[in-house]
C-alpha positions as CSV (number, residue, x, y, z in Angstrom):
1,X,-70.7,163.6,114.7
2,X,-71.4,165.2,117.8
3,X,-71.3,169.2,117.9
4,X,-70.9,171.1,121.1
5,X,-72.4,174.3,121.0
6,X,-71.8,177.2,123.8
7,X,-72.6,180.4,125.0
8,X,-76.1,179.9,123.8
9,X,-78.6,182.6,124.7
10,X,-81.1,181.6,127.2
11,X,-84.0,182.2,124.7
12,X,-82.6,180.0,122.3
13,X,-84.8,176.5,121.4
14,X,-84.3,173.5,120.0
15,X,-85.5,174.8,116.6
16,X,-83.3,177.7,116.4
17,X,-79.5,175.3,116.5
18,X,-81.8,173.5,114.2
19,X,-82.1,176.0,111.6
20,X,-79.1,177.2,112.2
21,X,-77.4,173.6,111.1
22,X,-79.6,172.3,108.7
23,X,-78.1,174.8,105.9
24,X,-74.7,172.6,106.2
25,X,-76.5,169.1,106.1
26,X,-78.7,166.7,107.7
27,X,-79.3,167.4,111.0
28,X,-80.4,164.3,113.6
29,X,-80.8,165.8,116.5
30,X,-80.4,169.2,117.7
31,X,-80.8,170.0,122.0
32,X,-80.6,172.7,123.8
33,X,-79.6,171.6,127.7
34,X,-82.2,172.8,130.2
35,X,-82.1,172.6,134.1
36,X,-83.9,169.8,135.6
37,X,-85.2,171.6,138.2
38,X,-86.2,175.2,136.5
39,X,-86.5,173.8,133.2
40,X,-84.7,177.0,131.7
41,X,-81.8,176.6,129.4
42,X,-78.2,176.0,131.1
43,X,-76.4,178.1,127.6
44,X,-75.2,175.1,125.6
45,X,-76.8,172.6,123.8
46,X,-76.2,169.8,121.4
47,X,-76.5,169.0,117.6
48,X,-75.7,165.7,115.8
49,X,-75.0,165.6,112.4
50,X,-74.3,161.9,110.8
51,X,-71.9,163.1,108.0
52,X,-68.5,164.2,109.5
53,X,-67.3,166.6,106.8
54,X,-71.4,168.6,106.9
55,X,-70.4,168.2,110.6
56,X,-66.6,169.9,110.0
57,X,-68.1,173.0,108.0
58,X,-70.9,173.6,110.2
59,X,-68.2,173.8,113.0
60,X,-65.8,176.1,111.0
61,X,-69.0,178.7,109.9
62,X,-70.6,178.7,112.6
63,X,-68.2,178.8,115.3
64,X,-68.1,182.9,116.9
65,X,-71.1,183.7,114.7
66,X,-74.8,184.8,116.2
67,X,-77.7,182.3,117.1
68,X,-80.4,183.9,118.2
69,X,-78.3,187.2,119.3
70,X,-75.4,186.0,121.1
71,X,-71.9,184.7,119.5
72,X,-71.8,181.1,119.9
73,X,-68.6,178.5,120.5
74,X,-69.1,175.7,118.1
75,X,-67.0,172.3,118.1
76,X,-66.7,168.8,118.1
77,X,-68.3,167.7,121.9
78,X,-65.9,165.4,123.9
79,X,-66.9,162.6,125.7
80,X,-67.3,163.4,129.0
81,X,-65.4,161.4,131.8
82,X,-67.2,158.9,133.3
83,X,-68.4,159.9,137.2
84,X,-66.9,158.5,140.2
């Protein structure tokens, strides 16, 4: 399952949405999206989590709680629509 995560502080790393998951199950791959060009983070990032119900309660406790200072938005990522 793919996890959306928002409204990320801009100090936040990789590490941090890792720790911040792993307490609700295995964690694949956690990714916090950085600008190409400045290579600073762009506030959201991505975790992956191969169990969907260690997926579903990581999204109901962490969603509106604090990563690294700032309240995050936490849910299920949608596939984005394919570019024209």
């Amino acid at each position: 399952m793919k996890i959306y995560v928002g409204n990320l502080s801009f100090r936040a790393t990789d590490d941090d949405l890792r720790a911040a998951f792993e307490p609700y199950g295995e964690v694949v791959s956690a990714r916090v999206i950085k600008d190409k060009e400045t290579g600073r983070s762009r506030g959201f990032g991505f975790v992956e989590m191969p169990n969907q119900d260690e997926g579903n309660a990581a999204i109901d406790k962490l969603n509106n709680t604090d990563i690294v200072d700032r309240a995050v938005r936490v849910n299920e990522a949608q596939e984005r629509p394919p570019r024209r």
